[in-house]
Structure formats: structure tokens, C-alpha cells
N, C-alpha and C positions, 0 to 999 in steps of 0.2 A: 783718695788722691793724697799724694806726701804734699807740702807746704814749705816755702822756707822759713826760714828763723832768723829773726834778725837780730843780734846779741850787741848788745853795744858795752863796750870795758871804759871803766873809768881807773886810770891812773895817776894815783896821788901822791907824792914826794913829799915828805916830811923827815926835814934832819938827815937827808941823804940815803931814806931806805925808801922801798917802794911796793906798796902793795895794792893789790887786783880788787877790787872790791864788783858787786853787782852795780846795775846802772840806777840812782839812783835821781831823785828831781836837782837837788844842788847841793855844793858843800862850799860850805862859809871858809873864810881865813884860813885857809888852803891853795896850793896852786895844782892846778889840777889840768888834765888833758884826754880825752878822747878819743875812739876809731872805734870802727865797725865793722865785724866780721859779717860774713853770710854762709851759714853755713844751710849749704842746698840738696836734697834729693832730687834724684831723678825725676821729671815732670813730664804731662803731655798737655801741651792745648792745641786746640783744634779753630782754626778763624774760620774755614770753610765748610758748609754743608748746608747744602740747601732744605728747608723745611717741612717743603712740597716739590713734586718732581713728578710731571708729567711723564705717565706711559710710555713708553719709548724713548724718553730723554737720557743722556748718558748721567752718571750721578755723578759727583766728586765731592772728596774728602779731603783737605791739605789742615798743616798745622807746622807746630814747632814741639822737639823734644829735648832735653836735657842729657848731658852725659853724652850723645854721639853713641847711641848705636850703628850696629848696620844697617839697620833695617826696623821697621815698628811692624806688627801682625795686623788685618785685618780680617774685621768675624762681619758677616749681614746676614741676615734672616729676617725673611718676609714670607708670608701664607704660601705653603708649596716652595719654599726658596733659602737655599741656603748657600753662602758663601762662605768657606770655612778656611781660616788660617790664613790667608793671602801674604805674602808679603812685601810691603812697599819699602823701598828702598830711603835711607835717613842721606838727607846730602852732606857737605864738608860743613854748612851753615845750623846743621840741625834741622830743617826744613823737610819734611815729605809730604807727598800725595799720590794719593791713588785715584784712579776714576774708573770705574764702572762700565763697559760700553752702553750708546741704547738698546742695542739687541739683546740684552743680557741681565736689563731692568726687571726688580722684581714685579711681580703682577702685582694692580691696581690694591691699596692696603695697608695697615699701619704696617712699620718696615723698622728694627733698629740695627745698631752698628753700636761695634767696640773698636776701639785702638787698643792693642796694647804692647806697653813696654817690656823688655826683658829686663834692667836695671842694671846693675855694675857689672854684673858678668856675661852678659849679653846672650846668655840661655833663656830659651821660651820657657817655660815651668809647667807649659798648658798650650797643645798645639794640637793639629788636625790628625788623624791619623792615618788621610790620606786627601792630601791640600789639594783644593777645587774640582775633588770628585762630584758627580755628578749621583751614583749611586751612596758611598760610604758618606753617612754623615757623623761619625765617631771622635770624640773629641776623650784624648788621654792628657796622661802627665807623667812624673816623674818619681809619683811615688806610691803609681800600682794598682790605680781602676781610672776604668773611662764611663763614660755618657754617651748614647746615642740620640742625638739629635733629631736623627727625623722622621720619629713618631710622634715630637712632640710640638705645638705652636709655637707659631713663632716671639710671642713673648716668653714663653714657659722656656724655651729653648737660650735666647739670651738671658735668662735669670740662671739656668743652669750654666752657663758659662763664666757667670761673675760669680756664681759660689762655688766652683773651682779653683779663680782667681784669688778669691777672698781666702781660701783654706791655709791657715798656719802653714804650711810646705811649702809654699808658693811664695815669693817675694816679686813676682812681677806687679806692675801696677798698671791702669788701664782708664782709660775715660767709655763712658756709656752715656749714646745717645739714640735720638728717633729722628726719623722723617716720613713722610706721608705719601704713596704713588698713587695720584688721579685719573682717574680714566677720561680723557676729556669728553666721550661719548656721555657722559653722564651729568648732568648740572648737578653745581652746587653752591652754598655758599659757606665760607669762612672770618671764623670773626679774630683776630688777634688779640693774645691777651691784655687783659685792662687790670688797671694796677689799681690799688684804692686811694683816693683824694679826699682832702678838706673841701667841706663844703664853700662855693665865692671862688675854687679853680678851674681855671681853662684848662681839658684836658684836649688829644684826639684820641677818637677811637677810627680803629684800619679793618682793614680783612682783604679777603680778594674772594674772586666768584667764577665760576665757569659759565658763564652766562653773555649775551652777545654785548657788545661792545655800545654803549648807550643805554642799557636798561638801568630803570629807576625802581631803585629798591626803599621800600618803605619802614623805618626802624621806629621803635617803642623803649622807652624806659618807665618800668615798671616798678615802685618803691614795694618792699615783701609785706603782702598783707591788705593788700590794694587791689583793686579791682583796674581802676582810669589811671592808665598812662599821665606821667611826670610830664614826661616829653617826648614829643614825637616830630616825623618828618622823613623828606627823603633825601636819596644820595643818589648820585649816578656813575653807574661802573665804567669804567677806564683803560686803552689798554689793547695792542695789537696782538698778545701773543695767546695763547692759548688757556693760562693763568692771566685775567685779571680783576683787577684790584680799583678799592671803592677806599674813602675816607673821608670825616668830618667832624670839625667842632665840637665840644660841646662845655657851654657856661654853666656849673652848676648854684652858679648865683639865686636864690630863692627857692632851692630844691632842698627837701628835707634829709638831715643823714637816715644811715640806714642803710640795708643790704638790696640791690635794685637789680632787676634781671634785664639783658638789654636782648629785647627780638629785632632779628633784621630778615625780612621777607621778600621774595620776587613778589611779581604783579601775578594774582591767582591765591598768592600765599604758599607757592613752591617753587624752586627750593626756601629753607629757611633753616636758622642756624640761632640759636640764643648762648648769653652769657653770661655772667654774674661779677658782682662789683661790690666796693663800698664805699658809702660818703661818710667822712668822718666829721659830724657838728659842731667841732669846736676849729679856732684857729690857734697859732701860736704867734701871739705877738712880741716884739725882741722889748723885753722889759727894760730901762732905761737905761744908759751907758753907766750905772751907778753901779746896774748888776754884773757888767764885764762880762756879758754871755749870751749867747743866741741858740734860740732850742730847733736844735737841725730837724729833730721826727720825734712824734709823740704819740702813739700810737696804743688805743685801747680796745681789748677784746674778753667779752663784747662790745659791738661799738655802743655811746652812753645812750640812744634810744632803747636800746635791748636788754640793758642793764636790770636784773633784776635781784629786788633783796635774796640774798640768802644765796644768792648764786656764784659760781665761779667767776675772777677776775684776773685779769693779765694785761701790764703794761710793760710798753717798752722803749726806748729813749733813746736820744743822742745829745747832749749839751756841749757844745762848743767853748771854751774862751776862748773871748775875743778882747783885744788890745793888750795891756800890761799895767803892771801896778811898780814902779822905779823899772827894776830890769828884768823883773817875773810876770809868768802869765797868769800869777795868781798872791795874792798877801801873804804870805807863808803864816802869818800869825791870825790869821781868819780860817773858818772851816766853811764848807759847801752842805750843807743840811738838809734833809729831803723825810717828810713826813706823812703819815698815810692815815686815816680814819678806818680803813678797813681792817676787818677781822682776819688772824691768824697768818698776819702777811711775812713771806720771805721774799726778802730785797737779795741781789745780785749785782754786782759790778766790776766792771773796768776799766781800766783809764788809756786810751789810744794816743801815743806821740807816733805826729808825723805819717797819722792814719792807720798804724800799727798797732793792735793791742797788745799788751802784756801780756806776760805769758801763764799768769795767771789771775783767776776770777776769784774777786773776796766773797762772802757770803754771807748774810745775817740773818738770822729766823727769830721770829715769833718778837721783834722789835718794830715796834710802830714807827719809828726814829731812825735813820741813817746817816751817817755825819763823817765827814771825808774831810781831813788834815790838810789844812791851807800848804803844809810843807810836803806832800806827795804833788798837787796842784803845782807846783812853782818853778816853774820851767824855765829857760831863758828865754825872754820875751820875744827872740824870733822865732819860736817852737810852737809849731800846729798841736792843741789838748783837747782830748775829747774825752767825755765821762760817760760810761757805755751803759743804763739803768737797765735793770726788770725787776717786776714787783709781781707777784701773784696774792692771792686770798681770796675772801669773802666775802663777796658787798655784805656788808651788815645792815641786819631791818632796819627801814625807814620809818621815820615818825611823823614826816612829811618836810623836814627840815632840809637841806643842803648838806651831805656826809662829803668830807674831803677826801677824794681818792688820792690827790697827791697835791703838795706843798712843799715847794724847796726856794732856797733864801741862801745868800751868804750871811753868815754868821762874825762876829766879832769876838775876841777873846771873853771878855765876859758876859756874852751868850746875845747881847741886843742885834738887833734884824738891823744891815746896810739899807737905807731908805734906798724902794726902789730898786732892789734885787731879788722881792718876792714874786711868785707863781701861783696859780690856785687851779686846781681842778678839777672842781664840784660837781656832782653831780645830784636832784633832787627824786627822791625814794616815797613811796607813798604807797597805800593801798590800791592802787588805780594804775600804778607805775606799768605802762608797757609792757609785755613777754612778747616773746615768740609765738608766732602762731602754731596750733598742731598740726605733723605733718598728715596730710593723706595721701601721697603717692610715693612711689619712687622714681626719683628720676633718673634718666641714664645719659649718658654723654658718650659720644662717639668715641668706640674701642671701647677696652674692657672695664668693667664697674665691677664693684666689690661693694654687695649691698645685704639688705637683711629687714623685713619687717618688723616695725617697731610694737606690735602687739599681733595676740592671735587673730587670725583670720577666718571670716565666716564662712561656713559649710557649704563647699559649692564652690568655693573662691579663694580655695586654701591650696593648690595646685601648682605647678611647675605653667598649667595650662595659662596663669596671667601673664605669663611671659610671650604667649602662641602670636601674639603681631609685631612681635620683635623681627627685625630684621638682622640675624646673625651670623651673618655672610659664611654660613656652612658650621659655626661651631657648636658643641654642644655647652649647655648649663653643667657649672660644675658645684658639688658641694667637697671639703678634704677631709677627710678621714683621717683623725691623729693616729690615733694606736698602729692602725696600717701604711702610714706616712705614703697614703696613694690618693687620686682623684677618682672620684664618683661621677659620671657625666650623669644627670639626671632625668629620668621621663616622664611625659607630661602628668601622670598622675601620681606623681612622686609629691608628697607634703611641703610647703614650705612654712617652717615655723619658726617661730621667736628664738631668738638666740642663738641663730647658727647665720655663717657668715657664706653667701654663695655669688659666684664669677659667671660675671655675662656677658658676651659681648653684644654691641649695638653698631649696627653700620649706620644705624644715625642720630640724633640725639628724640630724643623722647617719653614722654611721662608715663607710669603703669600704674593706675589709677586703685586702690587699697579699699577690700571695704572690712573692716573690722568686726569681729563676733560680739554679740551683745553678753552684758555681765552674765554670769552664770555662777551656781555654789561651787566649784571649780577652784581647784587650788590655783597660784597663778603658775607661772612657766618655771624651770629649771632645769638646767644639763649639767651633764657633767663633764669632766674637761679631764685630759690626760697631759704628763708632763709631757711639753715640748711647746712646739705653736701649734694653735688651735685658731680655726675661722670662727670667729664667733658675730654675733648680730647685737644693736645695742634696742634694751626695751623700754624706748620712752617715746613720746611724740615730741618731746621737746628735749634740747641739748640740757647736758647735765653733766659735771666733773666725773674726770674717769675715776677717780677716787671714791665717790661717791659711788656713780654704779658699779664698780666691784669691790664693792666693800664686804659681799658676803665671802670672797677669797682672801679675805684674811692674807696672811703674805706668803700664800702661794703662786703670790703670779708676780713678775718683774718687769715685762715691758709689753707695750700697746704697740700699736702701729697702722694707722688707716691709709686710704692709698686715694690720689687722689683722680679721678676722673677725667678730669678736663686736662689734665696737664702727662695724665699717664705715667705717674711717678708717684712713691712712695714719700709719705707725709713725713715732720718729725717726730720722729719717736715720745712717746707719752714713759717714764721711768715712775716705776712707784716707789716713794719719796725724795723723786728728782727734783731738780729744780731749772729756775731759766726756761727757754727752750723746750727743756724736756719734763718738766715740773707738771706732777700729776693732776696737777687743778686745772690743766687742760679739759676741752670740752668733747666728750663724744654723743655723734650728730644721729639726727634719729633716718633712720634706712640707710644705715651704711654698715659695711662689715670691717671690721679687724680685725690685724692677727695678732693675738694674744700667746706670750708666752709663759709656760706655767713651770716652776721649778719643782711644784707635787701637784699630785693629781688634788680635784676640788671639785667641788659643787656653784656652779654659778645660778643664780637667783633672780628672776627677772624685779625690775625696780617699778614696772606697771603693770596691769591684769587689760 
């Protein structure tokens, strides 16, 4: 998706000349003056689309687009269903929609949808080859092959449509989304996504249920690593129409952080639907009005129970100023300071006016120390400043002492600490310090998973066949095949082994319980990998930096990518020696698959036996 750009020009007059400078915090004994361009691409947002969509219910898609087309294309596909090219008509407002009849509602299934724009010249670049056929599902373009559609599923089918879109030749842009068609003949329940909190907050959590109208459903929160329920209780479902919907409370005052799984069950214990969450054990208190600042999000992964020496780390920030110091929102002759105890850390930054970042991210590696210029800071005091952090490294071993994962303070010109503008975010490392527990199952979450054993598997139990109580609403298991860039749908006595990344689908969510092969003189695992992307499996029971487990690829490989589950979207991308965001000290999860992209072929090495 394009973005706009907000460019702001500062015009300065000196001696009767006048020149453009970039936007800078402020200029002294000067007379100076400002405006602001927008300089804007084409856009699409979309305010309408329902989530879920009863059977026979009609769907609809409305929005707003940029530029004033004629018209924006619609693509839907869903299992057996394809809607290809549609075109909805763009009004004098920018404004479209399209709707769907219910007669003509995909069958009961994950379901997605594209919008897309044509951009300045109001040419499709990628269009149907023959719009709302019933037979031809053939999707061309303009510069001389096409894709047939419908021999393929229907996510596989919208992924091949966005990397048509994506192709250099193509300048259309497009928004990609989902929704979900329920069979109301079927119960079920649904849990809406939960976002992660400090521990001492009131959150809700929601969902809705196919279920009669007054049933009491019983929910569990489960801390990872636990046996007995945090907390539990019931809720009762609400609601005349055919989708309804449940919701309730919850105080996490006196509950421990950590990663908590949340079940929510009918009476019988079917249907039922679980979730995942995290409670983060620290709070952020606004340190005194001394410090002129308030820390919006602070956010550590892993969170600090899971924290283990020697292991990968990643925080990430938001610091507001708040008030002013004469007519700046910051000292210009004080600096902003921020320090870290861990090993091999690169800091990342930016500074957002008016909720806007900059348009570029400064960076420091291998400095324990980061220290921000009171004079970039010093805005005119009616100016919203935020300071954007991230930090990666290496917890480093514990002795049992308190290791400072981060410390930031305003500074004064000759380096003494503003009383009462420091932070501390310790966390204590020991022999005994928490891990992760090891994984023994796989788990699957409604629609497609992208997973992989995290060691070899025992004779007997090494098959396609642990998959055989899956419920996979007609598709088959796939593993990819690089060298022949084609899919392998696999049968039940087909191997599944370490280090290779394979696609399943689940029509509901559920565990596949692992039993592991005892040690043996056996070398441990290893494949080999050809350039391009590759599915590959990660081999540990416990999370562990990507850097770390493909360290035996040496730098043939460029980027990671896991996908996530429950959300049905691809994660952010893991870069090898990236940073931020995409900063290889990222963690990859044990039974999950990725795709890996390799720029020469290589030997990958399993990291467990």
C-alpha cells in the first residue's frame, strides 16, 4: 500500500535572500515561516466488511479511494468459489461498494477478497480473462502470461493474485483481506482477538457463538506452563440473530505475566475455541514532572518471566514529551539518554511530530549508550514529540544480580542526571531463571498452519498418518518442493521430518500430540536448501534467534518469514543483519514452518538431535 508523505518546508529570510532548507526542530535569531505539502499516492481503504457472514447472507464491501477512478476491481475466492475481476463503480466522492447477493454467497469457509486500484491511468494492469465466469477462472495482464485460478485453493489462489499485483510491470495497488462464511446449521464458538496488557489492567475479552440464545459458556485462563486455571468463570451468550455474541471483564490484578491461553467452552465442553495472550509484569509509571515525559508503550519480547540468559531480546518503545521547557518541548542544551546492560545491542530510532515519523530511522550498533540531541527534541511547545525506541541483543548471563535491560534519563550538558527523569528496567538472571517450557505438540488453529516438528520423530509416529484426526475440510497436506517451485500434497505414509516446513489445514482448532525418538549414534538432522524460498521447520523445543539457528548458512540465506495462524497472515519478516522490526535476533518458535529465502544453495543443520 502507498502512504502519504508529509514534507514540511521551512523558509528562512536573511538579508533579503531566501532559501529552502529541510524541516528542521528550530532556528534561533532568524525569522522564519512554514507550510506543508502532501504529497499523496493513490490509496484504498475499506471501512466496510463484515468478519463473519452467515450462509446465505448477502456480503458487502464499501470504502474510499484516492485519485477518482472509475471504478476499483473486485477478486473473492472461497473453497469451490471464485469471483474474478468484478467491477464496482468509484462515485464523484471517491466512495464505492459492492455487495455480493445471498444467493451467490461463498459456501460455508475461510473466504478472501482484494480491492484493487488501477492508479493514475486508470488501467487494470491485472484483470480477469473473462469477468464473473462461472467456468474460466484465468487471470492475465499486460505483459504476457496468465494464472489459472481454479485448480488452485482458495488462499493459494488469492496469493497468486497479489503476486501478479506485486510484479515490477504492474503499478496498480490493492488492499487484501478475509472474512469467514458460517454454516449456522453447525455450532460454534468464536473468540476475538486479545491484544497483550500490563499486568493490574482491566481488559474485555468478546467473541460470538452459534449457539441458542442464553447458553452459559464456561472460560479458563491458563498461565504457559501450568496445569490450574488463573481464572475462570462464565459468560452468557446474547443476541437474536443467527451470529451471536458473549463478552466479559477481565481484572488482571494479582495474576502473574506471561503467555496465558484463554478456553472458552459450551456446557458438554463442545463447541470450544481457545486463544493466546500476554501479560506484561511490569507497569510504566510517569516519572516526575521533572522528567517532562510519559512512556506511552514499553513492550519486551520475551516478556521478562521468559527472559532467559544468553537468549534473544527485543524491546520496543514510545516516549512522549509532555509540557515545555520556556517555548520548547524539550531543553535544547540537555540530551535524552537511554542505556542498556545487554550484550551486542543495536538501538533504533525515531522521532514522530504531530504523530508523523520522520522519514528517516537513525541507527546504532554495538553501543551500549544512546543519546539524542536536546536540539533535535525542541520543538515549539505546542508540538506533539514522540521518540520511537527499539533495542535488540542478548540477555547476558546472570550472576543473580539485577542486569539493566534499559535506562533512559535526561541528561544535562555536563552529563549529570535531571533529578527524577530516570527509568530502570531490570530484570533479575540466575541459574534457576525461568525458560520456556519444551514443546510436545503441534498446535493448529482454524484454517491454514504452517508447521514442522521440532525433532525427529519415533518409528511408528513419523507419518503424515498424526495428522489422520485432523479435520481438513477436503484438502490435502502439502509439503513445497524448491528446485521444482510446485506443491507435493502428501500421503499418509509419507515421513514427516525435521526441518522441512508443511501446510495444513484445520476446520477447527486442535493439538497433535509429538512423541519424539530416543537418542540414538545417529548423526543429527540436515537438508539441504536450494536458492529461492524454501519451507523449511525449525529444530528446537524451545524458541531460539533466527540468527542463531541458521547459523550453519552462513550468508546464504536473506530473509525469514513465519505466518501466523490465528490471524491467517504472514508475520514480519526476520532479515539477516536487519534490524528493528526485521532484526535477525528475532525468535523462531518451535513447530512452526517458514519460508526461507536462500540466495545460494546451502546445507541447513539441525540445532537439536
Amino acid at each position: 500500500m502507498r502512504s502519504k508523505t508529509n514534507i514540511t518546508v521551512y523558509v528562512i529570510l536573511i538579508a533579503g535572500c531566501c532559501m529552502m532548507l529541510p524541516a528542521m526542530a528550530q532556528w534561533e535569531e532568524v525569522e522564519e515561516t512554514n507550510g506543508s505539502a502532501i504529497i499523496q499516492s493513490p490509496y484504498i481503504s475499506v471501512d466496510t466488511l463484515q468478519a463473519t457472514v452467515v450462509l446465505g447472507d448477502q456480503i458487502t464491501v464499501s470504502g474510499v479511494v484516492e485519485d477518482d477512478p472509475e471504478a476499483v476491481q473486485i477478486w473473492v475466492t472461497g473453497e469451490n468459489y471464485r469471483l474474478l475481476g468484478v467491477n464496482a463503480t468509484v462515485g464523484d466522492d471517491g466512495t464505492f461498494s459492492y455487495t455480493v447477493p445471498g444467493d451467490l454467497t461463498p459456501p460455508a469457509g475461510q473466504c478472501y477478497l482484494v480491492v484493487q486500484h488501477p492508479m493514475t491511468n486508470g488501467v487494470f494492469d491485472v484483470y480477469a480473462r473473462s469477468p464473473g465466469s462461472t467456468t474460466d477462472f484465468s487471470i492475465v495482464n499486460d505483459w504476457g502470461w496468465g494464472v489459472d485460478l481454479g485448480s488452485l485453493a482458495a488462499s493459494e489462489a488469492i496469493t497468486a493474485l497479489c503476486d501478479m499485483l506485486n510484479s515490477p510491470n504492474c503499478d496498480d495497488t490493492y488492499i487484501r483481506l478475509s472474512f469467514e462464511v458460517l454454516d449456522p446449521a453447525v455450532q460454534w464458538i468464536r473468540i476475538d482477538a486479545v491484544g497483550s496488557y500490563d499486568v493490574g489492567e482491566t481488559f474485555t475479552v468478546s467473541g460470538s457463538a452459534c449457539l441458542p440464545e442464553g447458553t452459559e459458556l464456561h472460560y479458563a485462563f491458563t498461565l504457559e506452563g501450568e496445569t490450574a486455571p488463573a481464572r475462570n468463570g462464565t459468560v452468557t451468550v446474547s443476541g437474536t440473530d443467527n451470529i451471536r455474541y458473549w463478552h466479559f471483564p477481565v481484572d488482571s490484578t494479582g495474576m502473574t505475566e506471561g503467555r496465558y491461553t484463554l478456553n472458552v467452552t459450551a456446557p458438554g465442553g463442545e463447541p470450544a475455541a481457545t486463544a493466546q495472550f500476554e501479560l506484561y509484569g511490569f507497569s510504566h509509571p510517569r516519572p516526575s514532572l521533572d522528567g517532562n515525559y510519559e512512556i506511552e508503550r514499553l513492550h519486551v519480547d520475551p516478556p521478562l518471566a521468559n527472559i532467559v540468559a544468553g537468549g534473544a531480546f527485543r524491546l520496543e518503545g514510545e516516549i512522549r514529551l509532555e509540557g515545555s521547557y520556556r517555548d520548547y518541548t524539550f531543553p535544547p542544551a540537555h540530551s535524552l539518554v537511554f542505556a542498556t546492560g545487554i550484550d551486542d545491542p543495536v538501538w533504533s530510532y525515531n522521532i514522530a511530530i504531530d504523530g508523523v515519523p520522520n522519514f528517516q530511522t537513525y541507527q546504532t550498533v554495538g553501543n551500549h549508550q544512546l543519546s539524542i540531541a536536546g536540539w533535535d527534541l525542541a520543538y515549539q511547545s505546542d508540538t506533539e514529540v514522540s521518540v520511537l525506541v527499539n533495542l535488540t541483543g542478548t540477555v547476558p548471563t546472570g550472576d543473580g544480580a539485577d542486569d539493566i535491560l534499559l535506562f533512559h534519563s535526561f541528561q544535562r550538558s555536563d552529563d549529570t542526571v535531571v533529578v527524577g527523569s530516570d527509568y530502570r528496567l531490570n530484570v533479575s538472571l540466575s541459574e534457576t531463571s525461568p525458560a520456556t517450557p519444551p514443546v510436545t505438540s503441534i498446535p493448529l488453529s482454524q484454517g491454514w498452519n504452517f508447521v514442522s516438528t521440532p525433532k525427529t520423530l519415533s518409528i511408528g509416529k513419523d507419518t503424515t498418518a498424526i495428522f489422520a484426526g485432523v479435520d481438513t475440510a477436503g484438502h490435502s497436506i502439502f509439503r513445497y518442493d524448491t528446485p521444482t517451485r510446485s506443491w507435493i500434497p502428501l500421503k499418509p505414509t509419507d515421513r514427516i521430518r525435521p526441518l522441512e516446513g508443511y501446510w495444513i489445514y484445520a476446520a477447527a482448532d486442535v493439538d497433535i500430540p509429538l512423541s519424539y525418538a530416543t537418542g540414538t549414534p545417529q548423526a543429527p538432522p540436515e537438508r539441504a536448501l536450494a536458492v529461492g524460498w524454501n519451507a523449511i521447520g525449525f529444530s528446537d523445543t524451545r524458541p531460539t534467534a533466527a540468527r542463531d539457528a541458521l547459523l550453519s548458512l552462513g550468508n546464504s540465506w536473506s530473509v525469514l518469514m513465519g505466518f501466523d495462524a490465528e490471524s491467517q497472515t504472514y508475520e514480519t519478516s526476520i532479515i539477516r543483519g536487519g534490524s528493528g522490526d526485521h532484526s535477525d535476533a528475532g525468535w523462531m518458535l518451535p513447530a512452526k514452518g517458514y519460508w526461507l529465502y536462500m540466495t545460494e544453495d546451502g546445507t541447513l543443520a539441525a540445532i537439536g538431535a
